[in-house]
Each structure stands twice: as structure tokens, then as C-alpha cells.
MOPAC internal coordinates of N, CA, C and O (Angstrom, degrees):
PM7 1SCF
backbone

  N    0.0000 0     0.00 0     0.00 0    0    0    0
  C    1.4505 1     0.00 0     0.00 0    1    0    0
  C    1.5247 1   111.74 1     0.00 0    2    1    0
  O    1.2310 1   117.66 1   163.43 1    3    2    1
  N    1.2858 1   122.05 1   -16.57 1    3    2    1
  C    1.4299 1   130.87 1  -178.75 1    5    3    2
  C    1.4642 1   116.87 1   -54.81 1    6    5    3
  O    1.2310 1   131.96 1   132.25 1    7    6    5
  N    1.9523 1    94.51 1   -47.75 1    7    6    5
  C    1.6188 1   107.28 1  -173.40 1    9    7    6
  C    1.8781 1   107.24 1   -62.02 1   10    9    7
  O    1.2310 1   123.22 1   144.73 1   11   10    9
  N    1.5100 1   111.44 1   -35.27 1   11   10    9
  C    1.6015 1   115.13 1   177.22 1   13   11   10
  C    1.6711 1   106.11 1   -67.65 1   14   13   11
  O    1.2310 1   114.04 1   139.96 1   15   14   13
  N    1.3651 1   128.89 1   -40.04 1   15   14   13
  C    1.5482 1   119.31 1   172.60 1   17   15   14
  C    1.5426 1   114.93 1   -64.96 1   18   17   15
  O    1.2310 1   120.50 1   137.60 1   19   18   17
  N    1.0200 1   116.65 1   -42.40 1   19   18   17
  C    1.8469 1   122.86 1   172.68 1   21   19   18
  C    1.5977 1   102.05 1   -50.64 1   22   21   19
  O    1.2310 1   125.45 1   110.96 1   23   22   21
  N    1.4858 1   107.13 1   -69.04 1   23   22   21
  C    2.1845 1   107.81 1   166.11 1   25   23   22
  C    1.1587 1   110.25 1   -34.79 1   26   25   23
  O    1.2310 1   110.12 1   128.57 1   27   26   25
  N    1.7475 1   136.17 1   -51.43 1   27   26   25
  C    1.4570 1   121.67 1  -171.38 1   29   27   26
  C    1.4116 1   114.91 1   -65.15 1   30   29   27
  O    1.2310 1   119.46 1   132.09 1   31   30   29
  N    1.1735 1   118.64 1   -47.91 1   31   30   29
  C    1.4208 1   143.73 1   151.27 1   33   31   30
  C    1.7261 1   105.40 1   -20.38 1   34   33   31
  O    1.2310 1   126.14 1    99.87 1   35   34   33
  N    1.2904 1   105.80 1   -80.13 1   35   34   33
  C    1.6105 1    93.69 1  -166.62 1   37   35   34
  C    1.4157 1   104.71 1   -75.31 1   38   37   35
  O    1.2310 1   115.84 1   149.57 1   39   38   37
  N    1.4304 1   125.51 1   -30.43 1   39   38   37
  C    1.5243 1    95.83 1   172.66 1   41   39   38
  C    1.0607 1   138.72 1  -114.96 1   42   41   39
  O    1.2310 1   121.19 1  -126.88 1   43   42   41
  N    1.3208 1   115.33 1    53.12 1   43   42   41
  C    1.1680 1   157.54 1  -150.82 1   45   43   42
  C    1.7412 1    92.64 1  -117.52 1   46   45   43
  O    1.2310 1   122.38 1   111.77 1   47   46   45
  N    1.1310 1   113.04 1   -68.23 1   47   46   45
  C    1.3646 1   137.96 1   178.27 1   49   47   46
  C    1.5154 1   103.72 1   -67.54 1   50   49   47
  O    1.2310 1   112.07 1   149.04 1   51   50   49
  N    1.0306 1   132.56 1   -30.96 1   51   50   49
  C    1.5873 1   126.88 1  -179.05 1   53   51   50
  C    1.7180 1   107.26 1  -103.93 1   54   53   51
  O    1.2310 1   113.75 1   166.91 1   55   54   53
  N    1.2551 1   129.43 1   -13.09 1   55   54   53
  C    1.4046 1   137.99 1   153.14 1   57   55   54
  C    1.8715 1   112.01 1   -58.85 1   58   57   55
  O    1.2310 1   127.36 1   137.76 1   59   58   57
  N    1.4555 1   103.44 1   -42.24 1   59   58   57
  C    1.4678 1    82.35 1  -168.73 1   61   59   58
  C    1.7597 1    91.21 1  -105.00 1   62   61   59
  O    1.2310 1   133.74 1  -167.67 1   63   62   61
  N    0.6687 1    91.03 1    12.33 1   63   62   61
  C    1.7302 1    87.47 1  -175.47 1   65   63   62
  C    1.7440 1    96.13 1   -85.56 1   66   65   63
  O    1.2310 1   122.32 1   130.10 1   67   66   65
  N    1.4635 1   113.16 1   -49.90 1   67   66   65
  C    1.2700 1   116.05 1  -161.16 1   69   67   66
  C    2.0362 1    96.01 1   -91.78 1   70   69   67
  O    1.2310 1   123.07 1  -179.08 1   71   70   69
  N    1.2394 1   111.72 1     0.92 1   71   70   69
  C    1.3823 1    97.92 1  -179.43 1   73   71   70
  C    1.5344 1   107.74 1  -108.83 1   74   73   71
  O    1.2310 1   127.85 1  -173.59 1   75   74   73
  N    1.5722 1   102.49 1     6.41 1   75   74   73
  C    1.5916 1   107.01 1  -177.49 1   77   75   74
  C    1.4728 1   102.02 1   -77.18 1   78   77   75
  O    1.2310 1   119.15 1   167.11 1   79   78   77
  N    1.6140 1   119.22 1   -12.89 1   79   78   77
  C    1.7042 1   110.25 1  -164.78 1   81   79   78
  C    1.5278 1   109.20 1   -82.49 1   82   81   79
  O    1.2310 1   130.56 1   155.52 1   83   82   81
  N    1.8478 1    97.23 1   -24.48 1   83   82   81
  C    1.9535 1    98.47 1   179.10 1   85   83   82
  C    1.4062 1   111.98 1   -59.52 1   86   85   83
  O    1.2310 1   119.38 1   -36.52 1   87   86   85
  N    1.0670 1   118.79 1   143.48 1   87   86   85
  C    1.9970 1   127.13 1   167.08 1   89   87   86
  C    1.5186 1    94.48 1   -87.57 1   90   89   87
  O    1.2310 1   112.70 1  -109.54 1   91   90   89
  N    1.0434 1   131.38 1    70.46 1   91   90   89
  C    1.8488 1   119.60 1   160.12 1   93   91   90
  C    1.0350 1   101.37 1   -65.09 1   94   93   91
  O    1.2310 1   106.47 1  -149.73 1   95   94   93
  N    1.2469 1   142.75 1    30.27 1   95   94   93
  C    1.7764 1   111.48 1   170.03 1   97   95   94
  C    1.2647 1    98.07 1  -110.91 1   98   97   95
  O    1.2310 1   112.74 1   178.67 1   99   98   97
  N    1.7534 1   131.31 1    -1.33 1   99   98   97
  C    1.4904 1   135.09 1   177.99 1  101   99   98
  C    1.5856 1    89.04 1   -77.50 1  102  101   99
  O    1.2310 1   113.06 1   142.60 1  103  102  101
  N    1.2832 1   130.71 1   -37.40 1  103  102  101
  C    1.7031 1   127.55 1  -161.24 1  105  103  102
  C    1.5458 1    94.11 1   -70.23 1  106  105  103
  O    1.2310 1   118.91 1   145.20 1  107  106  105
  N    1.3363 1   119.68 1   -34.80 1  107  106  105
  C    1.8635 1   126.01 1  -179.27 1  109  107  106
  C    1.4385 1   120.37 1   -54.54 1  110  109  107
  O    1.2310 1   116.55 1   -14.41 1  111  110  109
  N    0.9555 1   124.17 1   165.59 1  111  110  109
  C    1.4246 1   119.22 1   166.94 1  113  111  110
  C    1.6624 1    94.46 1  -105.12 1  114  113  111
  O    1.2310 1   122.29 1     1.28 1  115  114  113
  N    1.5998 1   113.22 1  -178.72 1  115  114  113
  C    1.5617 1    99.75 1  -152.52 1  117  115  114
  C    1.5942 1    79.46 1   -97.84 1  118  117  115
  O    1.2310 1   131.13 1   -32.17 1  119  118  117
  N    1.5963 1    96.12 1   147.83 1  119  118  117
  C    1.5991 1   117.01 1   165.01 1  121  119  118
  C    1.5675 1   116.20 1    87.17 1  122  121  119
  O    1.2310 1   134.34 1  -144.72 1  123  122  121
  N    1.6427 1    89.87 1    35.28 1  123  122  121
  C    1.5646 1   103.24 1  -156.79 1  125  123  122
  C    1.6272 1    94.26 1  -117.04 1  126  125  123
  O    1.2310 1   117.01 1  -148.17 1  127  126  125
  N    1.5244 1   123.30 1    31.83 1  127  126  125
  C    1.4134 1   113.10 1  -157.92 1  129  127  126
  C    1.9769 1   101.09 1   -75.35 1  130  129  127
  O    1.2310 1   112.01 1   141.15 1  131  130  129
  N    1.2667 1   132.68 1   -38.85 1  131  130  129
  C    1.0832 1   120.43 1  -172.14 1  133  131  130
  C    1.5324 1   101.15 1   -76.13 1  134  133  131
  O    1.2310 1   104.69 1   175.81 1  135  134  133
  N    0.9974 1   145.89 1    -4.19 1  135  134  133
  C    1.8050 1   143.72 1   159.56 1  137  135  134
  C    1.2998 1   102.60 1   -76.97 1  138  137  135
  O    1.2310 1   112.64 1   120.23 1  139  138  137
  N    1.1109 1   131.50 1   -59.77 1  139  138  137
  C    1.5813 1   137.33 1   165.90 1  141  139  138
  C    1.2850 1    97.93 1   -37.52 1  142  141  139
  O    1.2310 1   106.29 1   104.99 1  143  142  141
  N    1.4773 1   143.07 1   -75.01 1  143  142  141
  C    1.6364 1   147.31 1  -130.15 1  145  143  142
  C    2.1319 1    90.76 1   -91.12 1  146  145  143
  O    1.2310 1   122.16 1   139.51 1  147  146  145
  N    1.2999 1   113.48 1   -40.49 1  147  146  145
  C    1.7836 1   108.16 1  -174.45 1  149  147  146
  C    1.9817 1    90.63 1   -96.03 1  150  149  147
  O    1.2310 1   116.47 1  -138.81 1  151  150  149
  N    1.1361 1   124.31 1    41.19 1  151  150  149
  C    1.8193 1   120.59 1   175.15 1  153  151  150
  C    1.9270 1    85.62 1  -125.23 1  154  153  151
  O    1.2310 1   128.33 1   137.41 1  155  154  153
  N    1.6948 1   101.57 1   -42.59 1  155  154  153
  C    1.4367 1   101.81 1  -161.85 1  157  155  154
  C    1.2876 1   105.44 1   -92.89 1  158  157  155
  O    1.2310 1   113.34 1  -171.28 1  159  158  157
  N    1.5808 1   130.20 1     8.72 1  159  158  157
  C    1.2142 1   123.54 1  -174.98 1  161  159  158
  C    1.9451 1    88.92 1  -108.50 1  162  161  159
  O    1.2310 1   118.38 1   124.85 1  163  162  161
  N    1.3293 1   120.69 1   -55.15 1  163  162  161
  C    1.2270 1   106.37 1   150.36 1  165  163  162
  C    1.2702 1   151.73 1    48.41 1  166  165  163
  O    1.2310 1   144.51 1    60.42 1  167  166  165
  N    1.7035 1    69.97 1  -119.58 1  167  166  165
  C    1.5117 1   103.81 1   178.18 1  169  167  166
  C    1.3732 1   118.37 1   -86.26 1  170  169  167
  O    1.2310 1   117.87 1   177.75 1  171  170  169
  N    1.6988 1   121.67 1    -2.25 1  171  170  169
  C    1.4705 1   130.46 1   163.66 1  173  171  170
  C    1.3875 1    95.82 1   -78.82 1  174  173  171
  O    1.2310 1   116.97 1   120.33 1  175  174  173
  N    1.4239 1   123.38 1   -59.67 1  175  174  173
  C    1.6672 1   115.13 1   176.18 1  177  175  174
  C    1.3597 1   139.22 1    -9.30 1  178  177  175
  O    1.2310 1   140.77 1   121.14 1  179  178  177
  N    1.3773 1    77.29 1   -58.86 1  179  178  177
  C    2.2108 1   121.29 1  -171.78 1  181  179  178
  C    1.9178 1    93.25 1   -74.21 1  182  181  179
  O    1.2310 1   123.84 1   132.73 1  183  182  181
  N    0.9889 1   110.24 1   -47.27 1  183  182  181
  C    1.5874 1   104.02 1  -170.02 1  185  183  182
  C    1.7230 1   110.93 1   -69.78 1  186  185  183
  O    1.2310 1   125.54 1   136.24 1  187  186  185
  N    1.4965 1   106.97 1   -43.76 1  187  186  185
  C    0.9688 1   114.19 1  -171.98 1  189  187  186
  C    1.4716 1   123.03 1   -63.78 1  190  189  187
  O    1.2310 1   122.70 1   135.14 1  191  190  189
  N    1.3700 1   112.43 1   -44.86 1  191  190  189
  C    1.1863 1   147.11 1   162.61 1  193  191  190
  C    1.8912 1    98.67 1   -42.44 1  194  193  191
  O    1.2310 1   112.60 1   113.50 1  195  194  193
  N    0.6645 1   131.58 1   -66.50 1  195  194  193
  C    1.4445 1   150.88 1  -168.55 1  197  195  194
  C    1.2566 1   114.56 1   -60.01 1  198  197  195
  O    1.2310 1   126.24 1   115.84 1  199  198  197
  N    1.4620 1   105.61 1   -64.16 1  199  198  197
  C    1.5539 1   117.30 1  -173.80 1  201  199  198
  C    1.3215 1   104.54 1   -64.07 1  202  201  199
  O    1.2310 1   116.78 1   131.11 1  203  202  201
  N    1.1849 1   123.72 1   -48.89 1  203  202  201
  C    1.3900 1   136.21 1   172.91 1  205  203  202
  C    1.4450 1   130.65 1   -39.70 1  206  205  203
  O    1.2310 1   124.94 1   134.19 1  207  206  205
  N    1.8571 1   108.12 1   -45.81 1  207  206  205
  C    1.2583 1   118.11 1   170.73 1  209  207  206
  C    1.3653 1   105.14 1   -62.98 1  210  209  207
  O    1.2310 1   123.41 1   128.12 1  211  210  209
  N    1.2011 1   111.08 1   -51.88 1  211  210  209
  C    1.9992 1   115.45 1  -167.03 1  213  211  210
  C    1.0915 1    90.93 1   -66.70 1  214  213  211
  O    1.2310 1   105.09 1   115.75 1  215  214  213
  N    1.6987 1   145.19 1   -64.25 1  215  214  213
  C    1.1297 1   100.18 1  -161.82 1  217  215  214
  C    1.4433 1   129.46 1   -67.08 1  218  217  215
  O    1.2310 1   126.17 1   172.07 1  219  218  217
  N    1.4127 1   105.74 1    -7.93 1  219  218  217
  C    1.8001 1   108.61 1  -156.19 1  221  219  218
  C    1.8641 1    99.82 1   -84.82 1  222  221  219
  O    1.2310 1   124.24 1   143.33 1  223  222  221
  N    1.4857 1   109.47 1   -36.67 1  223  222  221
  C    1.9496 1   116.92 1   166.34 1  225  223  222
  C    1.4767 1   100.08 1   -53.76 1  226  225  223
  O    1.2310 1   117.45 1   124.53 1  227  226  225
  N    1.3275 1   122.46 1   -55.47 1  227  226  225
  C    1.0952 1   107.13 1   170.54 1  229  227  226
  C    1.5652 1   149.45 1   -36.52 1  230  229  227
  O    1.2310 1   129.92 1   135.79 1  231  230  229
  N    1.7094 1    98.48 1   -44.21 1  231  230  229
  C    1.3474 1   121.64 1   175.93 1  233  231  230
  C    1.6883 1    94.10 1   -81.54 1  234  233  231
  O    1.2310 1   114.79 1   140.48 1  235  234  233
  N    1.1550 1   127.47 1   -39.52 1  235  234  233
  C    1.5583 1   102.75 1  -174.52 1  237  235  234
  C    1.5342 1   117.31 1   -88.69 1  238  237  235
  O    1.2310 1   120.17 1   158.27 1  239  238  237
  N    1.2064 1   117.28 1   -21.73 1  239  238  237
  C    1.5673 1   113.63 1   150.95 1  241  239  238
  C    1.3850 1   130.58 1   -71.43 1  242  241  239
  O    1.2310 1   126.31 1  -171.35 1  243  242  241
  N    1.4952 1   105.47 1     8.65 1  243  242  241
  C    1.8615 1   104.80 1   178.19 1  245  243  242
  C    1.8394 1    87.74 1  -109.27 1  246  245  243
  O    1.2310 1   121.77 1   172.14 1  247  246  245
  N    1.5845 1   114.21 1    -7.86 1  247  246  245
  C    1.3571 1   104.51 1   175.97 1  249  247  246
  C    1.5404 1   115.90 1   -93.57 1  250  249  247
  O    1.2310 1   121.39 1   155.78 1  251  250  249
  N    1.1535 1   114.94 1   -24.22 1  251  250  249
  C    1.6374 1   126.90 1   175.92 1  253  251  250
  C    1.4537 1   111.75 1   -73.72 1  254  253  251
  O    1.2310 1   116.90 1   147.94 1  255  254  253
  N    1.2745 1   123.49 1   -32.06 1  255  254  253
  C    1.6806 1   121.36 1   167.76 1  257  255  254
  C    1.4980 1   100.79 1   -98.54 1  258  257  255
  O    1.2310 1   120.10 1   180.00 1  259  258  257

């Protein structure tokens, strides 16, 4: 379970790193910052969550064959 906390960890750090370059506050209407701030907390959740599983099935099906 160690190798899946090290995955949350690194892409954890490469989710918000790489989601800092989007402008979501053009997708907002103006004065919309707490809809903007719980869309972008989110949708870092959802990625992280995600990327993490695939890679980690990945790593345990490259260990089973």
C-alpha cells in the first residue's frame, strides 16, 4: 500500500502544478470566485483520484504477468 501513497503524493503535485496553467475564472461569470475555487478543487480531486488508480492497476498488473 506504500507504493499507492508515494502515487498520491506525486500526482498530487503534478495535478495542481499542471492545472495551475488553466485560467478557469474566464469559464466563470464575474464574481463567481467561490464556484470557480469548489469546480477547481474538484476537479483536482477527480484527476488525482483517477490518474492514480490507472497508474497503480497498471503497476499491479505489470506485477501479476
Amino acid at each position: 500500500m506504500s507504493v499507492k501513497y508515494f502515487l498520491y503524493f506525486i500526482v498530487t503535485i503534478i495535478v495542481i502544478w499542471s492545472l495551475d496553467s488553466i485560467n478557469i475564472n474566464a469559464i466563470f461569470k464575474k464574481n463567481k470566485i467561490w464556484q470557480a475555487r469548489v469546480f477547481y478543487f474538484f476537479l483536482a480531486i477527480s484527476l488525482i483520484y483517477l490518474v492514480t488508480n490507472c497508474i497503480y492497476d497498471l503497476y499491479e498488473s505489470a506485477i501479476i504477468v
